[in-house]
Each structure stands twice: as C-alpha cells, then as structure tokens.
C-alpha positions as CSV (number, residue, x, y, z in Angstrom):
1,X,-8.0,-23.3,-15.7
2,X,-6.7,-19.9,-15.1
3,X,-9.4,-18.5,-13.4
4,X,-8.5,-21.1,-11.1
5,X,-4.6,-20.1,-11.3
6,X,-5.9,-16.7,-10.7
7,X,-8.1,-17.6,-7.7
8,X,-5.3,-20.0,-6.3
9,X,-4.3,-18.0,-2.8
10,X,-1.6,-20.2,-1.6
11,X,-0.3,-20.7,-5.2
12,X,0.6,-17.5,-5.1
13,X,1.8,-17.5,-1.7
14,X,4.2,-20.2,-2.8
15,X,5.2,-18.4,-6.1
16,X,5.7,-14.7,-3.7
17,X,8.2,-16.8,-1.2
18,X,9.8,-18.5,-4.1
19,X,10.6,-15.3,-5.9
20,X,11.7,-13.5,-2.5
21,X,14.2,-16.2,-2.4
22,X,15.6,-16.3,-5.5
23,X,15.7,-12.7,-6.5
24,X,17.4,-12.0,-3.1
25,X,20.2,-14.5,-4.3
26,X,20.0,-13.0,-7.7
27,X,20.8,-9.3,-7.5
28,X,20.8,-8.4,-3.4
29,X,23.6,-7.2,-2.1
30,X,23.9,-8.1,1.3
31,X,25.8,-4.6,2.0
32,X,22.0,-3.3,2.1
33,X,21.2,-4.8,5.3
34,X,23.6,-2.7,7.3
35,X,23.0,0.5,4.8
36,X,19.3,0.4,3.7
37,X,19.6,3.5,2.1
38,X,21.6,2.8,-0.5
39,X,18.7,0.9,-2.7
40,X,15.4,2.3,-2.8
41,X,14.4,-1.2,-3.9
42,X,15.3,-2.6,-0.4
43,X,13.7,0.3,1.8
44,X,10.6,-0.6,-0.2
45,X,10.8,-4.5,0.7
46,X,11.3,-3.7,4.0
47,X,8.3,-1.0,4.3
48,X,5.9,-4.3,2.5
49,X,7.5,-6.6,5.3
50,X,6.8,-4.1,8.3
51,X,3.7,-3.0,7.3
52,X,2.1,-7.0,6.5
53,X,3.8,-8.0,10.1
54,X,1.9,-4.9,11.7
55,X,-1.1,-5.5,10.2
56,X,-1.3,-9.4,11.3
57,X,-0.4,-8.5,14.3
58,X,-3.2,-5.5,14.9
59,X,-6.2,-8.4,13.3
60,X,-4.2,-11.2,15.7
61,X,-6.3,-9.8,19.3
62,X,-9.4,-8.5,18.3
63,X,-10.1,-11.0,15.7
64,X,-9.2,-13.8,18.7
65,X,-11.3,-12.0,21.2
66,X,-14.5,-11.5,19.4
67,X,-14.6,-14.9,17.5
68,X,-14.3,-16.5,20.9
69,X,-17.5,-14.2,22.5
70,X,-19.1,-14.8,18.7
71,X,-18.6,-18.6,19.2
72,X,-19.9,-18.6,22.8
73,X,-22.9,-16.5,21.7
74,X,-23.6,-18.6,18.4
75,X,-24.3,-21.8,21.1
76,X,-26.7,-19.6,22.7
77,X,-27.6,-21.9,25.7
78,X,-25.0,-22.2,28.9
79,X,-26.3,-26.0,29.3
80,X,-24.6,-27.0,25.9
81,X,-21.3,-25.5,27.3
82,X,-21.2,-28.3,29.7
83,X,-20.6,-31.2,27.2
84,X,-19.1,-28.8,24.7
85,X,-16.4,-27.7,27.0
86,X,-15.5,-31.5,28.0
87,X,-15.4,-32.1,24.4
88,X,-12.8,-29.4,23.9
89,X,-10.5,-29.6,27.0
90,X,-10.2,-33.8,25.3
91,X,-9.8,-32.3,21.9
92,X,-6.6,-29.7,23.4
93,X,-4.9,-32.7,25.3
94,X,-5.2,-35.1,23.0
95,X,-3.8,-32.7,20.0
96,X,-0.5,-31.3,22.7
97,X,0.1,-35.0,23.2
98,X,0.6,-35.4,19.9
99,X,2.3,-32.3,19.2
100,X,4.2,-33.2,22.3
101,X,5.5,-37.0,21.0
102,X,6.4,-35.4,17.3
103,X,8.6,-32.4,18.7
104,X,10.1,-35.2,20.7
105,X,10.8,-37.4,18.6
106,X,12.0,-35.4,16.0
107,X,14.4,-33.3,18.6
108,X,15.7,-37.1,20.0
109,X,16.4,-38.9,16.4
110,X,16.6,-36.4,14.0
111,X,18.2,-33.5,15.4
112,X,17.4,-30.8,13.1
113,X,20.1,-28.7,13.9
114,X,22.7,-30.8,12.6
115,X,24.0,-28.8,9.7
116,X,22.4,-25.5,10.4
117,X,25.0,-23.5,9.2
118,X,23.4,-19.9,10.2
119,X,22.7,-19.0,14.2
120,X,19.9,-16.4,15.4
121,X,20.6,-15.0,18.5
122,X,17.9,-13.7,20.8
123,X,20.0,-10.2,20.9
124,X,19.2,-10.3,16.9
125,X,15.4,-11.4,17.3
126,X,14.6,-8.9,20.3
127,X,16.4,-5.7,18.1
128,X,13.3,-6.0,15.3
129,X,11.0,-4.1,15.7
130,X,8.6,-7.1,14.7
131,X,9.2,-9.2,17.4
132,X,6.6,-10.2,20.0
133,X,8.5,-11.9,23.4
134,X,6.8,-15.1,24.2
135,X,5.1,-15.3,27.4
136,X,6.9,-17.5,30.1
137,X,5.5,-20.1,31.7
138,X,8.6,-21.6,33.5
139,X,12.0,-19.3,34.7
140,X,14.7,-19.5,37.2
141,X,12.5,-19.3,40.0
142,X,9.9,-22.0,39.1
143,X,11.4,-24.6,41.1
144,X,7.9,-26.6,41.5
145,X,4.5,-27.8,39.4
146,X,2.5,-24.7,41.9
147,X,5.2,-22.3,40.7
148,X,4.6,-23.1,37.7
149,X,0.4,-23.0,37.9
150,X,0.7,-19.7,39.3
151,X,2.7,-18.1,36.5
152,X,0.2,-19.5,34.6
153,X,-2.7,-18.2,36.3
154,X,-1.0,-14.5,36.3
155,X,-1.0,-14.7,32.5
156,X,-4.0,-16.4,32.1
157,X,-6.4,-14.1,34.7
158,X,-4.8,-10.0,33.8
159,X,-6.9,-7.0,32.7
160,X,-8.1,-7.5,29.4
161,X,-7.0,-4.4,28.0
162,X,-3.3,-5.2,28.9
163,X,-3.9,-8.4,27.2
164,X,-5.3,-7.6,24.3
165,X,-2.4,-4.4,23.8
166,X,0.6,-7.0,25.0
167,X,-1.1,-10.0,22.8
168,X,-1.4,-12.2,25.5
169,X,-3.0,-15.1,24.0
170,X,-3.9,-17.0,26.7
171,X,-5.0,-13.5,28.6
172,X,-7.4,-13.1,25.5
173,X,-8.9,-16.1,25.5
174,X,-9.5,-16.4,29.4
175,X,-11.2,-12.9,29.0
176,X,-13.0,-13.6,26.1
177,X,-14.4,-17.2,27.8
178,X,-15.6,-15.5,30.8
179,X,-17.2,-12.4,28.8
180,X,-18.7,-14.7,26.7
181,X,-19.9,-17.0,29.5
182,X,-22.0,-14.0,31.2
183,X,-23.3,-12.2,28.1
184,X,-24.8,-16.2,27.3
185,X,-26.1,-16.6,30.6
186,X,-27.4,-12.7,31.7
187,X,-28.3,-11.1,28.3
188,X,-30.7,-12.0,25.7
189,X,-30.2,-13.1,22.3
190,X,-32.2,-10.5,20.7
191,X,-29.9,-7.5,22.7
192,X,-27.9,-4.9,20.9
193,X,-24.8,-5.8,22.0
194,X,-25.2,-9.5,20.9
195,X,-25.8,-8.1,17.4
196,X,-23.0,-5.6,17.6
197,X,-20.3,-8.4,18.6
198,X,-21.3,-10.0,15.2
199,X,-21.3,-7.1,13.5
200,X,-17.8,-6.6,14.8
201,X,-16.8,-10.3,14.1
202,X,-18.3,-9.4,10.4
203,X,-16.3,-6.9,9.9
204,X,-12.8,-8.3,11.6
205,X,-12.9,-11.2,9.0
206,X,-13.6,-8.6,5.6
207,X,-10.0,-6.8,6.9
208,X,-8.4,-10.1,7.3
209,X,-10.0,-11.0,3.5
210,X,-7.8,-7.6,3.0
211,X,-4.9,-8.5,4.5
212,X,-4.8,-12.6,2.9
213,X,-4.9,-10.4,-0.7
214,X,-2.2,-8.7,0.3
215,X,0.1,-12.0,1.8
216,X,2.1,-12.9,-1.8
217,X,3.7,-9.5,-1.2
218,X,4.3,-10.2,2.2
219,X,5.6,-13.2,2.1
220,X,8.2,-11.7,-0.8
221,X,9.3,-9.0,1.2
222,X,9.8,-11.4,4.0
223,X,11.7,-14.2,2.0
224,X,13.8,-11.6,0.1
225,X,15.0,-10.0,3.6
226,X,15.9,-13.2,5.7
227,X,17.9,-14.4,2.4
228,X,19.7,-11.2,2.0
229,X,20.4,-11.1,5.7
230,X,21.4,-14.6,5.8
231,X,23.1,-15.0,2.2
232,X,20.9,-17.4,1.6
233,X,22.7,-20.0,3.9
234,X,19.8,-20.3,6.4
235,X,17.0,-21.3,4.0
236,X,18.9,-23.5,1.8
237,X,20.2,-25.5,4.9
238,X,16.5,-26.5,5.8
239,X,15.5,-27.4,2.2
C-alpha cells in the first residue's frame, strides 16, 4: 500500500497544489508579491514556478515535432497514410464538435463567471514572463471565411525554425507532417537518420520522465503564487 502511495504521481500532484493553496492562506503575506525580496521563502517559490514553466515549455516543441515524424516513421508505408489520415481528420471533427457543444452550453446556461469575484487582465497576463500569446486566427480585419483560411494558412505553412522557437503549434505540426511524409516516402527504414529521430524521441520522453518528477513542486510553487497574488479569492470562487 505505500509503495503504491509512493508511486502515486497525480496523488502527489493533488497533495503539492493542495498545500500551495493552503500554506499560501496560512502564512503568505500578500505584501510579497509587490516586494519579493522581503522573504527568501517567496523568491524561492517563485524561482521553482519559473523554472518548471520554462522547462515545459522548452520539452513542449521538440517533443511535439519529433513524436509526430516518430509516429509517421513507425507506419512505415505512405499507402497506410491514406486511410489513417481519413480516420484522424473524422477523429479531430468529431472530438471539436463536442468540445464545441460543451463550451457552449456551459457559456449559454451556466455562466461561469457569475460570481467570480477576482478579474485578470490581459495587461496582467502579458507582463509574466511565462506567458506565451495565443496565435490568432480571427482579428479586426477578418471580415470573411477566406480571411480567415489565410490567417490560418500563414500560421499553419512558416519556417519551421520560427515555429518551433515561437511554439507555434499548428506551425509544428504542419512541418513535422510534411517532414515526416517525405522521409516515409524517399528514405529507407534502415537509414541513419530514421534511427536518430528515435533516438531523439528516446531521449525527449526520459527528460519529460524528469520533469513529471519534478511537477508536485511545480504545481506548489504555482498554487502558492496565484493564492498569494489573489488572496485566495480566485481559487476559492471556482471550488
């Protein structure tokens, strides 16, 4: 039984974001956030938050961009891709309708923001050094459905580079599909570069077994610092 406590990852996940909550209430002081330097105790929570936030976000690209290739690879014959890649466009429209009807339907009969007490403003977001803008789709000028397709299409088809170093999601995974799509079709399975995108992919996922180790911690630090800069008023109104 307590080797299975022990080896209980989101157990302790739980137990860190519970205890970043409730310490926080406990003894924080609040006057921390706009002087950090007055507890040592709060500069180190904040170095833990930084550091897990950068490190999920260095693994997010790379591991993104080579498990795609790795997937394509692991197929192995461009005629399976046919069937394979109907299979998946049904599987992605299927799964956004439904994510489609539930945000909805929760926005239209629920209305979740009723009794938010706390407000984030983007100016308050955009000012952490954490933060990652979303890529637009739609903006002031997008006036039609082609307007619209061709923002797309400018985020979807850019230099991979750029998209892996601006973690352009949908810039990684069009560049990852097509790389992936001519090393299955022009090189052989037995070539070194075949074996060293494993390799890569192999060694991607031990750092991310780092990193899930590490996520307790993380997840305290993170818990403890939106409490203290909220007073606790923000989580408490979405229990």
């Amino acid at each position: 039984m307590v080797k299975k406590l022990k080896g209980n990852l989101t157990l302790w996940v739980l137990l860190g974001g519970v205890l970043g909550y409730v310490s926080a209430l406990w003894f924080g002081d609040p006057a921390w956030v706009q002087a950090p330097a007055q507890s040592f105790f709060y500069e180190v929570v904040v170095i833990v938050k930084s550091s897990f936030l950068a490190l999920l976000k260095m693994l997010i690209a790379p591991i993104i961009f080579f498990s795609l290739i790795g997937g394509l690879l692991s197929i192995g014959d461009a005629s399976r891709l046919k069937s394979l890649g109907g299979i998946t466009i049904a599987y992605y429209l299927f799964t956004t309708a439904i994510a489609i009807s539930i945000g909805l339907s929760v926005v239209l009969f629920y209305h979740p923001w009723v009794g938010t007490v706390e407000q984030i403003s983007v100016a308050a977001l955009s000012s952490d050094p954490n933060y990652i803008a979303p890529a637009s789709f739609i903006d002031n000028s997008s006036d039609s459905l082609m307007a619209v397709l061709q923002n797309l299409l400018s985020i979807a088809f850019t230099n991979p580079f750029s998209a892996l170093a601006e973690l352009n999601i949908l810039g990684i995974a069009t560049n990852a599909f097509l790389f992936g799509l001519a090393l299955v079709i022009a090189v052989p399975s037995t070539s070194p570069i075949v074996t060293g995108i494993h390799h890569i992919n192999i060694m991607l996922h031990k750092v991310l077994s780092w990193v899930i180790l590490v996520t307790p911690f993380g997840v305290y630090a993170i818990l403890f610092d939106i409490t203290l800069k909220s007073g606790g008023t923000l989580i408490s109104s979405l229990l």
